[in-house]
Wavefront OBJ file of the C-alpha trace (Angstrom):
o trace
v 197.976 326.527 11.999
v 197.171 330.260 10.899
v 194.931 330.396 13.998
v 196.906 328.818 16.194
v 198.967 331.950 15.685
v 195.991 334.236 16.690
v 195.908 335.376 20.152
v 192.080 335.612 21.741
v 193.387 337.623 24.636
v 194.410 340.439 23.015
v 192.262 339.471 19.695
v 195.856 339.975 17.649
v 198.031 337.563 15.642
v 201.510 336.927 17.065
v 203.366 334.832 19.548
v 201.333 331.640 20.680
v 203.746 331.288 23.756
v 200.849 332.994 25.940
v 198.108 330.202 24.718
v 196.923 328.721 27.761
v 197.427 325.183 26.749
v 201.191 326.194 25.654
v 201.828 327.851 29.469
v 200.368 324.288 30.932
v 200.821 320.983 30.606
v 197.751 320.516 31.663
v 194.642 322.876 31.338
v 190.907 322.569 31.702
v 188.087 324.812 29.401
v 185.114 325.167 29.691
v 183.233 323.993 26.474
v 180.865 326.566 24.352
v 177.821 325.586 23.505
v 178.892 324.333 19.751
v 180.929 321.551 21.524
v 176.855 319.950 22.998
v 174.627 317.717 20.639
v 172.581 318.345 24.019
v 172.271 319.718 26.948
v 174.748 317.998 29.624
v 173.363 314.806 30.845
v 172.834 314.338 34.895
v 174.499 311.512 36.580
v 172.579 308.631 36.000
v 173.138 305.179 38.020
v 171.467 302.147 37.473
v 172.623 298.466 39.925
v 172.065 294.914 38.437
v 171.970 292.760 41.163
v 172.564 288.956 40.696
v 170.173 287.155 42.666
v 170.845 283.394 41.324
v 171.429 280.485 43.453
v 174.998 281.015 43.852
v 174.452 284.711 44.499
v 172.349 284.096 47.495
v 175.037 281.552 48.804
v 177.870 284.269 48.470
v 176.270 286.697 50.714
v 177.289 289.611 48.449
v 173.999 291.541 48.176
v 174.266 292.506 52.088
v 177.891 293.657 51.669
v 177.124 295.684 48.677
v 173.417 296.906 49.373
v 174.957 298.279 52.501
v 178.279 299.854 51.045
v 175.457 301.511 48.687
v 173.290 302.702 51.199
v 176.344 304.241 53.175
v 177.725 306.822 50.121
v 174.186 307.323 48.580
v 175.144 311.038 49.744
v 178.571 310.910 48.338
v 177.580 309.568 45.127
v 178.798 312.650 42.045
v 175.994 314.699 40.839
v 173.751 317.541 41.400
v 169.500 317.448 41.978
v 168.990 316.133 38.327
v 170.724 312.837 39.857
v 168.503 309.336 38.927
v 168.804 306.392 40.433
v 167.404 302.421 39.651
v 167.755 298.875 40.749
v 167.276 295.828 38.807
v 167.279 292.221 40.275
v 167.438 289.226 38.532
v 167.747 284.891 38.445
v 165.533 283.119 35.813
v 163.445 286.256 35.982
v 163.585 289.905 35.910
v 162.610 291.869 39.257
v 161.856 295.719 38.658
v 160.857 297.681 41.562
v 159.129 300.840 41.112
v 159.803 303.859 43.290
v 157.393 306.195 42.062
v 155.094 309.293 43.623
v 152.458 307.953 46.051
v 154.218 305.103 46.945
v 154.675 304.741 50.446
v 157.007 301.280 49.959
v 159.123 300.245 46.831
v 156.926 297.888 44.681
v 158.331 294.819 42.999
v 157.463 293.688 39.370
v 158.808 290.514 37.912
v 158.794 290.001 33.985
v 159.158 286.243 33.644
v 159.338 286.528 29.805
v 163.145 286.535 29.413
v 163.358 286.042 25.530
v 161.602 289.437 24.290
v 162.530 291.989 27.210
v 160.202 295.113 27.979
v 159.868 297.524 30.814
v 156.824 297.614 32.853
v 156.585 301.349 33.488
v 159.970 303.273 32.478
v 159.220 306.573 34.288
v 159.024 304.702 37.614
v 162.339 303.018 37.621
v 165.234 305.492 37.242
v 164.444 307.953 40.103
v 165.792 311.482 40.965
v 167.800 310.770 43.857
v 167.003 313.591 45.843
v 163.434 313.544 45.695
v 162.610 309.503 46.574
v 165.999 308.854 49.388
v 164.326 307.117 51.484
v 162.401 304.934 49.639
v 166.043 303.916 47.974
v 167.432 303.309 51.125
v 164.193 301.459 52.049
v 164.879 299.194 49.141
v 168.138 298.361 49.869
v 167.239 297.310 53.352
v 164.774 294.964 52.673
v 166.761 293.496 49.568
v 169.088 290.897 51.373
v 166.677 289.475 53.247
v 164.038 289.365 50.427
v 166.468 287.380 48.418
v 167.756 284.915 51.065
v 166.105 281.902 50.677
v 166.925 279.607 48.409
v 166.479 280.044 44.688
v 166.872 278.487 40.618
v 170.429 277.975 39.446
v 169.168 280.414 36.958
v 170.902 283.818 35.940
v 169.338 285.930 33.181
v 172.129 288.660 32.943
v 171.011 288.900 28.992
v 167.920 289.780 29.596
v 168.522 292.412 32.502
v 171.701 293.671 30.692
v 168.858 294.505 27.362
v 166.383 296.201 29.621
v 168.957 298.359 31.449
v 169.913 299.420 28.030
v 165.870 300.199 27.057
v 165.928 302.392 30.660
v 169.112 304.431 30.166
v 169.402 304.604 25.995
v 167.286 308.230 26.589
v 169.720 309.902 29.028
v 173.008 307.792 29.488
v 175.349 307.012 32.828
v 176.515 304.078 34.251
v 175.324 300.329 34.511
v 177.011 298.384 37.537
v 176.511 294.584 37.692
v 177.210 292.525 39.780
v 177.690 288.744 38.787
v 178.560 285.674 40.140
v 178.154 282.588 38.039
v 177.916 281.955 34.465
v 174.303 283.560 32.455
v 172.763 280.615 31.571
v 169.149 281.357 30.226
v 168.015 283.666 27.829
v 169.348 286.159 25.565
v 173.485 285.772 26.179
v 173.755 282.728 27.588
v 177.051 280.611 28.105
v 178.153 277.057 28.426
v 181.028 275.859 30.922
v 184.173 276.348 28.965
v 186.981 275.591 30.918
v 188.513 272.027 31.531
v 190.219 272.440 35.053
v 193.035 269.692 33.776
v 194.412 271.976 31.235
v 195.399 275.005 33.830
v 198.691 274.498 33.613
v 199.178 273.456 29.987
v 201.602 275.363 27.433
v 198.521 276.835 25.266
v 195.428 278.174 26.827
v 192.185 277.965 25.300
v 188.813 279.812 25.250
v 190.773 283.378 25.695
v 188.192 285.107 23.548
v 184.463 285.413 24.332
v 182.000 282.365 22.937
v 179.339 284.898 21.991
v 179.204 288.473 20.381
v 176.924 288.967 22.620
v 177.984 291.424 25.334
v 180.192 293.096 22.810
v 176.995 294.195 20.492
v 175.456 295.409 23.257
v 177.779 297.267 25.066
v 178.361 298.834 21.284
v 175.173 299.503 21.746
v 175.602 301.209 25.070
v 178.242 303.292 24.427
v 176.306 304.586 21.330
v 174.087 305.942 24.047
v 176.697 306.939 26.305
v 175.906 304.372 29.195
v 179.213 302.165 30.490
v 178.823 299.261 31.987
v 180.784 298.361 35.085
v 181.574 294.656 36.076
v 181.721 293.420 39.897
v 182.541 289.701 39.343
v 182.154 287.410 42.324
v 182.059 284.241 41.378
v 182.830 280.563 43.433
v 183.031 279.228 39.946
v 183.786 279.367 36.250
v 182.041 282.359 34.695
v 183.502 283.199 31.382
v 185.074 286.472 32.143
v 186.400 285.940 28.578
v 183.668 286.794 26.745
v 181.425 288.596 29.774
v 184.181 291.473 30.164
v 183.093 292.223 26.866
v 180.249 294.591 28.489
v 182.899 296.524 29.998
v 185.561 296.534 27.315
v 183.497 298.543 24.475
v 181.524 300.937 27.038
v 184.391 302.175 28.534
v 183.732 300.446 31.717
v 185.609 298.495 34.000
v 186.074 294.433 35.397
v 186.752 293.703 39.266
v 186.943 290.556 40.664
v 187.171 288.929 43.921
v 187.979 285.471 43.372
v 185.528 282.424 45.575
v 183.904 285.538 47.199
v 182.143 284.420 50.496
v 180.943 287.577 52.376
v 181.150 285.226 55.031
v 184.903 286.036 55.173
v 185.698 289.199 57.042
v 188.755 289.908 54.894
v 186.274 289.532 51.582
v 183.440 291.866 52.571
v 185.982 294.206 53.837
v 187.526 294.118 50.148
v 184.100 294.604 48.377
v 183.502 297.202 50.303
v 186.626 299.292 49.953
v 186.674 298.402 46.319
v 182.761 299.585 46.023
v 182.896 302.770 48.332
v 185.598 304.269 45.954
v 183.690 302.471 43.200
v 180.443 305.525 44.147
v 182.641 308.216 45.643
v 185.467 308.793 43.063
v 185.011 311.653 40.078
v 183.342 310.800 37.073
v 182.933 312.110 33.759
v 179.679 311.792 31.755
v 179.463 311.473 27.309
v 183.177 312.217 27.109
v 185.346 311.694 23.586
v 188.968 311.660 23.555
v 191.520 312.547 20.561
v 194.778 312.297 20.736
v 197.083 314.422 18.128
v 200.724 314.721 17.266
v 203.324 316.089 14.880
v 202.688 316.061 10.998
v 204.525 312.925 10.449
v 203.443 310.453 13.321
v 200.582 308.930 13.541
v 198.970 306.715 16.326
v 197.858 302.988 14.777
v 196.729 301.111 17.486
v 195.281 302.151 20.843
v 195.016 299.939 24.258
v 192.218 300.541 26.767
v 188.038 300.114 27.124
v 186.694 302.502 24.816
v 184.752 301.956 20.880
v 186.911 303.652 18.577
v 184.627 305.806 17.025
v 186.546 307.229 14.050
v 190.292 306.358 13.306
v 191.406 308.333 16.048
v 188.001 309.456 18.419
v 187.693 307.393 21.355
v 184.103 307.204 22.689
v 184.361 307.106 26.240
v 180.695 307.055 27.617
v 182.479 307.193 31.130
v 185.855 308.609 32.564
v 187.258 307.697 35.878
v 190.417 308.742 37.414
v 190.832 304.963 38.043
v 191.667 303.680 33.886
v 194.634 304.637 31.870
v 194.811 304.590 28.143
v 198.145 303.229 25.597
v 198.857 304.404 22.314
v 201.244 303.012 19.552
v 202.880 305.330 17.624
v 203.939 305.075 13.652
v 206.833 307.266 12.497
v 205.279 308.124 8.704
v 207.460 310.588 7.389
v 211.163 312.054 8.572
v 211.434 313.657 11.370
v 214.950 314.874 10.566
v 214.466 318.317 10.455
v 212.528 318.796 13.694
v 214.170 319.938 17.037
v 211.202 318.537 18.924
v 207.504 316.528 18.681
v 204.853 317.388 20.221
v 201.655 315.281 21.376
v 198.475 316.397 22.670
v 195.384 314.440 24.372
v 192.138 316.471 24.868
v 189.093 314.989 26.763
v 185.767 316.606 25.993
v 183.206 315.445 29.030
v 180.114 316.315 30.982
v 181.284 316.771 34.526
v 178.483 314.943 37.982
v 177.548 318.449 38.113
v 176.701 318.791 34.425
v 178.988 321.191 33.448
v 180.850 320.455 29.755
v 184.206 320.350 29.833
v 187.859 320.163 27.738
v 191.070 318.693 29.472
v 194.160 319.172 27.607
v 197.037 317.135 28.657
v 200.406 318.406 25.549
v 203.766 316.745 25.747
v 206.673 317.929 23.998
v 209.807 315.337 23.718
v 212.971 315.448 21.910
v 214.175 313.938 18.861
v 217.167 312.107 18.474
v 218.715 310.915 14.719
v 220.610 307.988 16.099
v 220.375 304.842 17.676
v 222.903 305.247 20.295
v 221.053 308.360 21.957
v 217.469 306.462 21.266
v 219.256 303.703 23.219
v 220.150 305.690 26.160
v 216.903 308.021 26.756
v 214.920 304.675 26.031
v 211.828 304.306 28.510
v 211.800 300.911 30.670
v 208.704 301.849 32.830
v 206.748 303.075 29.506
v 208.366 300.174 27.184
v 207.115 297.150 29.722
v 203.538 299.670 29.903
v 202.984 299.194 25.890
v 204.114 296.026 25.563
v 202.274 294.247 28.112
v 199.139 295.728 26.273
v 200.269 294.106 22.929
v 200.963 291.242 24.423
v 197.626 290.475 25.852
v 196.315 291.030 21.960
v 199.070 288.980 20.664
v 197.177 285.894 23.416
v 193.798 287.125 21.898
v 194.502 287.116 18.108
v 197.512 284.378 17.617
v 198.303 282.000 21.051
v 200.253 282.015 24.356
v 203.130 280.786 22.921
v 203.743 283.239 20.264
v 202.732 286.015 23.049
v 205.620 284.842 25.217
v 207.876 284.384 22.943
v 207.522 287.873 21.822
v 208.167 289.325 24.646
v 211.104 287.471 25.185
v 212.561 289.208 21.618
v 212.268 292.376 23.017
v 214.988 292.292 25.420
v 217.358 290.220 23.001
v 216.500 292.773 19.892
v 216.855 296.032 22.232
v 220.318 294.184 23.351
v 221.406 293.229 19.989
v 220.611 296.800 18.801
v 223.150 298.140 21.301
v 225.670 295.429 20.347
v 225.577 296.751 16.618
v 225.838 300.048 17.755
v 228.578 299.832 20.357
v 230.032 297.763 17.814
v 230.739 294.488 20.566
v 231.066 291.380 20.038
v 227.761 288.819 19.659
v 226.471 287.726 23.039
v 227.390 283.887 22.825
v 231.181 285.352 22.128
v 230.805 288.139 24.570
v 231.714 287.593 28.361
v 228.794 289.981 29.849
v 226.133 290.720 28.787
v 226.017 294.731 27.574
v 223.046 296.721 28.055
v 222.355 300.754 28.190
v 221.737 302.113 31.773
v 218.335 303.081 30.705
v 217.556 299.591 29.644
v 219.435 297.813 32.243
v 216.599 295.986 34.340
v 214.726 295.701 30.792
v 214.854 291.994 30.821
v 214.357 291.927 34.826
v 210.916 293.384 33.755
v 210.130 291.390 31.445
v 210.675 288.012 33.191
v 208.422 289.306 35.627
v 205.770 290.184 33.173
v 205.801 286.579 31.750
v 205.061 285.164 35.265
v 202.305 286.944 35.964
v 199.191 285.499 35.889
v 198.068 286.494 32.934
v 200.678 284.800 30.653
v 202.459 282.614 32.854
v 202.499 278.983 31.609
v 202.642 275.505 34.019
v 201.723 276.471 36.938
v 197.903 275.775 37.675
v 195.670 279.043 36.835
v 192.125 279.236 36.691
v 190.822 280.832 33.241
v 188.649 283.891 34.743
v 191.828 284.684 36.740
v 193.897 284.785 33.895
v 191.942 286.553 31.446
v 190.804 289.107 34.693
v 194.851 289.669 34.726
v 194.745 290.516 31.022
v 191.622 293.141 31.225
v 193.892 294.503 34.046
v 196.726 294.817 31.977
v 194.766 296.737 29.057
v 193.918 299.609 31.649
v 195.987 300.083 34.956
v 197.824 303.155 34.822
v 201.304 302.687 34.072
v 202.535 303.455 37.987
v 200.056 300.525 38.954
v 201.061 297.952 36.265
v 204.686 298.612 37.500
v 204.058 297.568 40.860
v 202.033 294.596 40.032
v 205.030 293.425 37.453
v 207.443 293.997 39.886
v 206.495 294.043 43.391
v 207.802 296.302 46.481
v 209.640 294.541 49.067
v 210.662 295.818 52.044
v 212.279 294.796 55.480
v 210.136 295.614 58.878
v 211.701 293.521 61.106
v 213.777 297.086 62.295
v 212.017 299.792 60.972
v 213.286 301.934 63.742
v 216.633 302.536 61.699
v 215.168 303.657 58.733
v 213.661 306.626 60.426
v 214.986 310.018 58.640
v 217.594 311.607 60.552
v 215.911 315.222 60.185
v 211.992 314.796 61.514
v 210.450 318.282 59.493
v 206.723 318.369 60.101
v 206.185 315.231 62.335
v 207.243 313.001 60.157
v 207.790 309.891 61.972
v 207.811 307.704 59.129
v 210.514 304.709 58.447
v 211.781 304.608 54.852
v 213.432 300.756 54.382
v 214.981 300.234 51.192
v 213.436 297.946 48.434
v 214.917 294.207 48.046
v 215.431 292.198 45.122
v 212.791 289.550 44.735
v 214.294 286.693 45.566
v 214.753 284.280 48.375
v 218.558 284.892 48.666
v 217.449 288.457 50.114
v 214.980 286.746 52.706
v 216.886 286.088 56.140
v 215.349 283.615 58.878
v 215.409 286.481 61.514
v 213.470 289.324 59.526
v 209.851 289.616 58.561
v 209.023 291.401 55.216
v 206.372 293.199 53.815
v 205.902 292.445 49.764
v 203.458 295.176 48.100
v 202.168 295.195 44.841
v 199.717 297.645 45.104
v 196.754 295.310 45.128
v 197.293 293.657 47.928
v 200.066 293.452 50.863
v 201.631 289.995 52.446
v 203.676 291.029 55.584
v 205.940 287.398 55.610
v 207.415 286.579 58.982
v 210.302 284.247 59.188
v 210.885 281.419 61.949
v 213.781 283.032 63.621
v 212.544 286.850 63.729
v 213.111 288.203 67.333
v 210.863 287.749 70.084
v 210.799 291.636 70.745
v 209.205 291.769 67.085
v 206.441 289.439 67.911
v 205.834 290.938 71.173
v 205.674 294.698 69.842
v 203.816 294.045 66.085
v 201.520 291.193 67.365
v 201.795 291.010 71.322
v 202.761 287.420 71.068
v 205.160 285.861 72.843
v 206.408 283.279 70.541
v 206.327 282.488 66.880
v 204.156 279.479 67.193
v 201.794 281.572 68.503
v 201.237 283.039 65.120
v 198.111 281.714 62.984
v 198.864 280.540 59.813
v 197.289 283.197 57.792
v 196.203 286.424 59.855
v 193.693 288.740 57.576
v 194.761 291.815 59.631
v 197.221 293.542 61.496
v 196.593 294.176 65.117
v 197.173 297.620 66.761
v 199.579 297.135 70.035
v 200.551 300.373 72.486
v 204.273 299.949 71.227
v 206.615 301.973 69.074
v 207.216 299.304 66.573
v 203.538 298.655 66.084
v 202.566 302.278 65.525
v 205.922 302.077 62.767
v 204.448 299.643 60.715
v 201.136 301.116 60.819
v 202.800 304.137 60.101
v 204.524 302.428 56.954
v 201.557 300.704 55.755
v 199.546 304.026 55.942
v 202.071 305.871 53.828
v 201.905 302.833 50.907
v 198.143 303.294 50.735
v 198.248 306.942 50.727
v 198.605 307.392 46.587
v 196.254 304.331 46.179
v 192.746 304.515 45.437
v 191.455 302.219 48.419
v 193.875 300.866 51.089
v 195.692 297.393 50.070
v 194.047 293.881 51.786
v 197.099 292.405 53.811
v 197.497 288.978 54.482
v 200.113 287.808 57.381
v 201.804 284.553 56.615
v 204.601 282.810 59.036
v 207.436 281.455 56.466
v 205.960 277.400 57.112
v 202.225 278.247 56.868
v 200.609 275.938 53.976
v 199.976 278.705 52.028
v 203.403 280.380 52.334
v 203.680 279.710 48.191
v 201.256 283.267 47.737
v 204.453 284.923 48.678
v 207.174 282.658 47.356
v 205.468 282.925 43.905
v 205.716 286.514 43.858
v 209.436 286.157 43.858
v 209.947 286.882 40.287
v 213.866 285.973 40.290
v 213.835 283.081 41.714
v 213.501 279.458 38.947
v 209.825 277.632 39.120
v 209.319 274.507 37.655
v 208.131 275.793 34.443
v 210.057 279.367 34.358
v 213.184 280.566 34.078
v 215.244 282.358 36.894
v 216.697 285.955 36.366
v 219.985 284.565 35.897
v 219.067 281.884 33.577
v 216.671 284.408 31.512
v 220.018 286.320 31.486
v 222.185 283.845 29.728
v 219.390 282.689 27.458
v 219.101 286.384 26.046
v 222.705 286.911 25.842
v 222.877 283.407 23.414
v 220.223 284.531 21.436
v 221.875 288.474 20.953
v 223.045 288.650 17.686
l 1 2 3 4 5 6 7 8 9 10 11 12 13 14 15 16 17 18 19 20 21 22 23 24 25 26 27 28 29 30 31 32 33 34 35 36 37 38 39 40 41 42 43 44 45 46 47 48 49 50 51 52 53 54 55 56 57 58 59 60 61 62 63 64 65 66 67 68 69 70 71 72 73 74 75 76 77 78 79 80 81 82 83 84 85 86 87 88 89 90 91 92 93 94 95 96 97 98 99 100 101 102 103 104 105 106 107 108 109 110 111 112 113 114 115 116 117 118 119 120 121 122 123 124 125 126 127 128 129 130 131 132 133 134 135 136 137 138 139 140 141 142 143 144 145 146 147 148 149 150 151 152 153 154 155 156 157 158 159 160 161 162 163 164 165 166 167 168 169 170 171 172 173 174 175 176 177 178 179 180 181 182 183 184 185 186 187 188 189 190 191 192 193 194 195 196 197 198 199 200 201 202 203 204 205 206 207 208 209 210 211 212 213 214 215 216 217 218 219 220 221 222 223 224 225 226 227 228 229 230 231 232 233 234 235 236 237 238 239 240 241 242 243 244 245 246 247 248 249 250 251 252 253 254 255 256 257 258 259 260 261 262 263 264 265 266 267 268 269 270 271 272 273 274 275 276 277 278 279 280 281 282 283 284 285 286 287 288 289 290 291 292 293 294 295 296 297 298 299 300 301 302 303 304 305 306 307 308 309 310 311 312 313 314 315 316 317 318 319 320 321 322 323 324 325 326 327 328 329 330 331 332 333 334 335 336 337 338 339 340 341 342 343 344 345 346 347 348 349 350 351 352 353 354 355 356 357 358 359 360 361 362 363 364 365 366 367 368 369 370 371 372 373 374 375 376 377 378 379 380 381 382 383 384 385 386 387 388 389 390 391 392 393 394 395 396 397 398 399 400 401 402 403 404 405 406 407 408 409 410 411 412 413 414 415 416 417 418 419 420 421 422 423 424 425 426 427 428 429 430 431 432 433 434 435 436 437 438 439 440 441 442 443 444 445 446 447 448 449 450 451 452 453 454 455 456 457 458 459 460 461 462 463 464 465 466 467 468 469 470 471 472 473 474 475 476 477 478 479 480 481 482 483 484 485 486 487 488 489 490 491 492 493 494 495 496 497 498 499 500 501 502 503 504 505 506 507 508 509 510 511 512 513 514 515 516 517 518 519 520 521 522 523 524 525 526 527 528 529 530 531 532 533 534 535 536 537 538 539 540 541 542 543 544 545 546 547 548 549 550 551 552 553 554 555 556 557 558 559 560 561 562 563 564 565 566 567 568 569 570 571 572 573 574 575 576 577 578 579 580 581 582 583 584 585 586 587 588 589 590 591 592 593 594 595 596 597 598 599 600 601 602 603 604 605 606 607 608 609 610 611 612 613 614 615 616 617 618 619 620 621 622 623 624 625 626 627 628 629 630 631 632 633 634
């Protein structure tokens, strides 16, 4: 603390007010030399390809081998940049892109069991130096793997020898998956019984093996993450797969029954891929997080190895991941004005360059309940909580999960009973809740019909558990909107153009709905956002001047059942919508898939589902999740 007193500017003790990281919330160093074991690593990536059966019938190695060649340019990182490629189905296929080689050259190890590499120097490349024998390679790999193949998929065995490449300089491993690994090192056996997707408890929510967990310990101990594009058709055992990803600081996607055959899918792959290679990254990074004398943090949420009891080992950072922390209150803060927190992120920057982010927060104390009550956090209480109730699924069952999150709102209510001093909830005509902590409840019935923890209705198992990795990492702004979705009316736009137009901007603002189907009229058409995806749901009765100007139809039966994109007509309420759609995907990382559904096509339940306060067979509706927390407030 004596130092912290010290000023380096003007080398004299004092008044830390002019520290840097005291003027901003926010403040990048650049690190001295004490703060490298090494010398920065370059940016090094290596691609496991899937090549199974199933792989070849998805058609995903086109999509993605051209995606790849397209932002080899953009990818971060300076000349030191290395690239690699790594095939695999019973086998492992190598290819070799050394000097003198006109044309990549394939080597296949068929000995899956004990893993080696055929000639290491070879197969990470400098970028820079061998481009067009990389983009060689990835032309001729779709068609190389084409024909048809084993059932086979070795990802053990590739996932060891990626580790045996990069374990010298560190980076990132991206695989991409679609069935279950079922020979060699790692592999799994079907888990799920498709009769039991609806049941009360789930089963098989934590991973069969140890597997991918040891290694990716392994990994991160040598600074490579490993990255997880699952496409399956099929049950693959996400649950103990994601595992890779979890401990390396990585990441899971998923496209459900991927067929690159479906415009709507390859477009997804490859907006999800391109800002997959183009967005920042940070190389060997650690993270600490301290606070006040007093409070200390006991349980962090995230993909990271804790490293000691409070460094997280983050072999990659992406702008893309967000991090939880639970707090412990150890000692009295009764004699502080204020607490502060501070995160700082030590990392090797694409262009090798070390660097320190400090992010400090100062906040308030308050010594009673009431004013706790009142500056109480929704957005950040639904954040943590949906975190520890994924672990709650992992460690004790569904059930208990659910149920715990259901105590929240009734012990947050019954705390403001005591200290309003009303009387208990079954006595009490209303039910009395804080403005802060009003739509608390609202929230949290939302969060229990999400995939991940909803409960009778039919849900595959990779699905489900994808929802819960999901959970663990979206920043909080993203988990919001997938809890709660955005709904909007479009079916006039025109009116909800601002009266003042400053700087051209011509663009509607409708107000958000409630999600229910009392807000839905049969003459509107509605656009539901929830940040992954966008359903634009157009009723029976909307007006023919709507079809005409969004669609250039003339009548609603004109309208396919499902309609993977919008089309562009020369009107003004086309280039509205448009204009709408644009501004949602503007603080996104990749623009939102939208699907276009007339209010009787067959599959008109993806949007009805997504009405949170409405009753389904197995969950309760807002109002009835209303009256069973006000019976159970004490």
């Amino acid at each position: 603390p004596e130092e912290f007193q010290y000023d380096p500017v003007s080398k004299s003790y004092g008044d830390p007010t002019r520290r840097p990281e005291i003027k901003s919330a926010t403040i990048e160093f650049i690190a001295p030399g004490e703060y490298m074991l090494r010398p920065p690593q370059p940016a090094v990536y290596l691609f496991l390809f899937d090549v199974s059966q199933l792989a070849r019938e998805s058609g995903y190695l086109q999509v993605a081998c051209d995606t790849l060649k397209a932002n080899l340019e953009a990818l971060p990182g300076d000349a030191r940049t290395q690239i690699g490629i790594i095939c695999y189905d019973a086998h492992v296929h190598y290819y070799l892109m050394s000097e003198g080689l006109t044309r990549p050259k394939e080597m296949t190890v068929l000995d899956i069991d004990d893993v080696f590499l055929p000639s290491p120097s070879s197969l990470l490349v400098n970028l820079s130096e061998r481009r067009e024998l990389v983009r060689e390679l990835l032309s001729v790999l779709p068609a190389r793997y084409s024909t048809p193949s084993t059932p086979s998929s070795a990802l053990g065995a590739a996932l060891q020898a990626a580790y045996k490449l990069m374990a010298p300089t560190g980076g990132r491993i991206t695989v991409f998956q679609t069935c279950l690994p079922n020979v060699g090192p790692g592999a799994l056996q079907p888990r799920e019984d498709p009769n039991a997707r609806s049941s009360k408890e789930v089963a098989h929510l934590n991973p069969a093996t140890d597997f991918y967990k040891r290694l990716a310990l392994d990994c991160s101990g040598a600074q490579i993450a490993v990255d997880l594009f699952l496409l399956n058709s099929q049950y693959a055992d996400l649950a103990s797969l994601s595992g890779m990803s979890k401990f390396s600081a990585g990441t899971v996607y998923h496209i459900p029954l991927f067929r690159a055959s479906r415009p709507h899918h390859a477009e997804q792959l490859n907006r999800m891929l391109t800002r997959y290679l183009t967005r920042k990254i940070g190389f060997e990074a650690v993270m600490r997080v301290r606070c006040t004398r007093g409070i200390s943090i006991h349980t962090f949420h995230g993909n990271f190895f804790v490293r000691s009891t409070d460094l997280l080992s983050l072999p990659n950072v992406s702008p893309d991941a967000g991090f939880g922390m639970q707090l412990t209150i150890e000692e009295s803060l009764s004699d502080l004005q204020q607490v502060c927190f501070q995160a700082a992120l030590l990392y090797t920057s694409s262009k090798g360059e070390r660097r320190i982010r400090v992010h400090t927060l100062a906040l308030p104390t308050a010594s009673n309940l009431t004013d706790v009550l009142h500056a109480a956090d929704t957005q950040c209480i639904i954040g943590l909580l949906s975190k520890m109730a994924v672990d709650r699924c992992m460690s004790a069952s569904m059930s208990e999960a659910r149920e715990a999150v259901m105590n929240v709102a009734v012990d947050a209510l019954s705390a403001f009973r005591l200290a309003q001093n009303l009387p208990a909830g079954a006595n009490s005509s209303a039910l009395h809740a804080p403005h802060s902590l009003r739509l608390l409840p609202l929230y949290l019935l939302a969060l229990l019909k999400r995939k991940a923890f909803r409960t009778g209705t039919s849900t595959r198992l990779d699905d489900r558990v994808w929802d819960m990795c999901n959970v663990k990492v979206s920043p909080l702004s993203v988990l919001l909107r997938a809890v709660y979705p955005d709904l909007y009316p479009v079916h006039q736009l025109a009116q909800y153009l601002p009266a003042h137009e400053e700087d051209d901007e011509h663009t509607p603002d409708p107000p958000r709905l409630q999600l229910t189907a009392e807000r839905i009229n049969s003459t509107g058409a509605y656009l539901l956002d929830d940040g992954e995806s966008m359903i634009l749901y157009v009723c029976h009765a909307v007006s023919p001047a709507f079809l005409s100007e969004t669609f250039g139809l003339t009548a609603f039966s004109q309208l396919p059942d499902e309609l993977r994109s919008l089309p562009r007509v020369d009107s003004e309420g086309s280039a509205l919508l448009h204009a709408f759609i644009d501004k949602l995907n503007d603080d996104r990382p990749y623009a939102s898939d939208i699907l276009i559904l007339r209010d009787n096509s067959p599959s008109r339940t993806l949007f009805t589902e997504r009405l949170v306060e409405d009753r389904v067979e197995s969950a309760f509706s807002y109002y009835e999740f209303l009256q069973h927390v006000k019976n159970q407030v004490k």
